[in-house]
N, C-alpha and C positions, 0 to 999 in steps of 0.2 A: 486305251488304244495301244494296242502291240503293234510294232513294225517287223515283218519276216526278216530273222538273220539271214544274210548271204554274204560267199566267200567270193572273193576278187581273186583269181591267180595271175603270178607273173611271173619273168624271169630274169632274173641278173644273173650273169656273165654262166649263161646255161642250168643254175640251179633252179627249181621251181621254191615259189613262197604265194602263202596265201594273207589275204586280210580282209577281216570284214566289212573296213571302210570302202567309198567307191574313190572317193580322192585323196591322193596322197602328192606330195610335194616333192619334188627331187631328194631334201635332204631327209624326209623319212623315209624316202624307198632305200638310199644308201646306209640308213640306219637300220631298216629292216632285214636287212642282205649283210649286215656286218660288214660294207664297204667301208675306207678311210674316207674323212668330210672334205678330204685334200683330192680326192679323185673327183676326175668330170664324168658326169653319167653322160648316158644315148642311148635316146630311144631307137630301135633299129626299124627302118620303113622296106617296104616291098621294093622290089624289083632294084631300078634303078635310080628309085630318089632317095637323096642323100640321107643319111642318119640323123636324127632331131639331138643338140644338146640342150639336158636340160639343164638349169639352175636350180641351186639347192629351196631357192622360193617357187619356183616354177610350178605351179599344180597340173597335175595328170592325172585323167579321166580314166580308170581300170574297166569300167563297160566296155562290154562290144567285144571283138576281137581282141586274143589274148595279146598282153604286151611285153614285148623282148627290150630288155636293157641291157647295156654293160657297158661296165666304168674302164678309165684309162687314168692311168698314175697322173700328176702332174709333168707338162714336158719340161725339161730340164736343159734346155739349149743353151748355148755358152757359159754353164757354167763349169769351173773348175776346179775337181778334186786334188788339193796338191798332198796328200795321201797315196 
């Protein structure tokens, strides 16, 4: 019994990558996109509702409507460079 391969496309921070899995989990899609594991991924949603953050455990469904992501560095509030 063979199962049909097929490709998942998506997108991090506007480049396209493909996989033939249909679930991947935050921290393989920032692996697959050569994101740092220190970055917060987002999934980006339509219109007006807010952007989904994932977590690196988080799994994400690639069926259906293609899916846009992109990461953001860690924020870095108060701290101080005495450099």
């Amino acid at each position: 019994m063979s199962e049909q391969s097929r490709e998942y496309r998506l997108f991090v921070d506007a480049k396209q990558y493909t996989t033939e899995h249909q679930y991947r989990t935050g921290a393989e899609i920032k692996k697959l996109a050569d994101v740092s594991g220190t970055y917060q991924l987002f999934l980006e949603e339509d219109g007006d509702t807010p952007d989904k953050a994932i977590s690196d455990s988080e799994t994400v469904d690639l069926a259906g409507k293609e899916k846009h992501f992109f990461a953001v560095p860690p924020a870095t509030f108060g701290t101080h460079d005495p450099h």
